[in-house]
C-alpha positions in Angstrom: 130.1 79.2 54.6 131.1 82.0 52.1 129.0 84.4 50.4 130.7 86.0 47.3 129.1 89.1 45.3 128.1 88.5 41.7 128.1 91.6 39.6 125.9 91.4 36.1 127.2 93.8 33.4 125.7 94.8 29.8 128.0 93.7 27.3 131.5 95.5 28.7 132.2 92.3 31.4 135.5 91.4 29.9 136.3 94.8 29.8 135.1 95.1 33.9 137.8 91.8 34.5 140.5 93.6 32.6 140.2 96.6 35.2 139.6 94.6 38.6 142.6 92.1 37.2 144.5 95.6 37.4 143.1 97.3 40.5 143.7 94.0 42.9 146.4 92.4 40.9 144.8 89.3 40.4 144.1 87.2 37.7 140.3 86.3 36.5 139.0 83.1 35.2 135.8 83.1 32.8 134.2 81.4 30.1 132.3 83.2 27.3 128.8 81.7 25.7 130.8 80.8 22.6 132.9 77.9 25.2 129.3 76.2 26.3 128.7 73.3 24.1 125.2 73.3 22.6 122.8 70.7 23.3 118.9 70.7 22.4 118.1 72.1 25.8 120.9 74.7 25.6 121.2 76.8 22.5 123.3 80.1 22.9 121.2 83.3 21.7 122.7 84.8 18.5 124.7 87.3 19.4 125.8 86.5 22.7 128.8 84.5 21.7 131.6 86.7 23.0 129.6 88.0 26.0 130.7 86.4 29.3 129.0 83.6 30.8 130.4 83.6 34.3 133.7 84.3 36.0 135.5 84.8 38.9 138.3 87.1 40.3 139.5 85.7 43.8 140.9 88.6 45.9 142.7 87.4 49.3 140.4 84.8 50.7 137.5 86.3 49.2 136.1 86.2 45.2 133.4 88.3 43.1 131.7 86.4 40.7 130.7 88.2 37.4 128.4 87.9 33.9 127.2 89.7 30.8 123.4 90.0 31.0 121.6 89.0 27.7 120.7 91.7 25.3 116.9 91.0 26.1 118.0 90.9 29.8 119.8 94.7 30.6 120.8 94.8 34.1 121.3 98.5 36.2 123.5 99.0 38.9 121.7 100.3 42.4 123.2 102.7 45.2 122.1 99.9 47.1 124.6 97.5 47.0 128.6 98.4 47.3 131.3 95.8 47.0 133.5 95.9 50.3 137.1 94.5 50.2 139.7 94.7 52.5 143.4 94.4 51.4 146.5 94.1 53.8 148.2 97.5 53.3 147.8 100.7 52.6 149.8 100.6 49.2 147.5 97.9 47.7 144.1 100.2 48.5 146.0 103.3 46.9 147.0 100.9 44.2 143.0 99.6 43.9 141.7 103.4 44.4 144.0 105.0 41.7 142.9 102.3 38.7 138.8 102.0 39.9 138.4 105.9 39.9 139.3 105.8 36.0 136.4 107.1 34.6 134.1 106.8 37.9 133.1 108.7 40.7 135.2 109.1 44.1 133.3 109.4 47.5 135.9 109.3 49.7 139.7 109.7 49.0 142.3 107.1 50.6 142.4 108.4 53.8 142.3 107.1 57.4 139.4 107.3 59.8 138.1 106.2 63.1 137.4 102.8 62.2 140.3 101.9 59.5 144.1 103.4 59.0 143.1 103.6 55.4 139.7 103.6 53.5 138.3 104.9 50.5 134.5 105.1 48.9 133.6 105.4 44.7 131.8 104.3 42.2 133.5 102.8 39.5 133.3 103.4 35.0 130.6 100.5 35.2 128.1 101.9 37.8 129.9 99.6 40.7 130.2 100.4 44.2 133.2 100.2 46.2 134.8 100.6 49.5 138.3 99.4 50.1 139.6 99.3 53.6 142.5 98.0 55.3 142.6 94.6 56.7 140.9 95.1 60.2 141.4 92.9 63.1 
């Protein structure tokens, strides 16, 4: 089994790949309304055309799954829910910390602690969550 976040964004998706593509050096996959075909039970809303339908950005074995909402559909981000991800060095969660803090809010610096060598807390431009740790095992 494997249970993969999906994060729902207001309009500034593509904009959201473009950033985690950076952060984890990975390369997204997505399709936007305008790529669904129409039929007569489908119609895509006007306006929605360039707003992203779903996508996917793997990150080691693991991938977060992502969308626009609608315009008559907003979304908000909770303190709730945080993404975790674990990465296999210390350089890569520097790496991840230094282009997610852009614009956002940092809880906890790169730094090591009881539990992890290296692990850092903030909230990202888009109102996402995040804690990146080192690989533990």
């Amino acid at each position: 089994m494997k249970v993969s976040p999906h994060l729902t964004f207001n309009g500034n998706c593509e904009e959201a790949i473009r950033v985690y593509e950076k952060a984890f050096n990975a390369k997204a996959t997505y399709y936007q309304y305008k790529d669904t075909p129409p039929t007569e039970a489908y119609q895509p809303a006007p306006g929605t055309e360039n707003l992203v339908m779903h996508g996917t950005i793997n990150i080691g074995s693991g991938a977060i799954m992502f969308a626009d909402s609608t315009p008559d559909r907003r979304t908000n981000f909770g303190n709730g829910i945080t993404v975790c991800v674990e990465l296999a060095n210390t350089e890569s969660i520097k790496a991840a910390f230094e282009v997610l803090k852009q614009g956002g809010q940092v809880s906890v610096e790169p730094q090591e602690t009881f539990w992890s060598k290296c692990f850092c807390a903030l909230e990202d431009k888009f109102g996402v969550n995040w804690m990146i740790t080192l690989v533990m095992g």
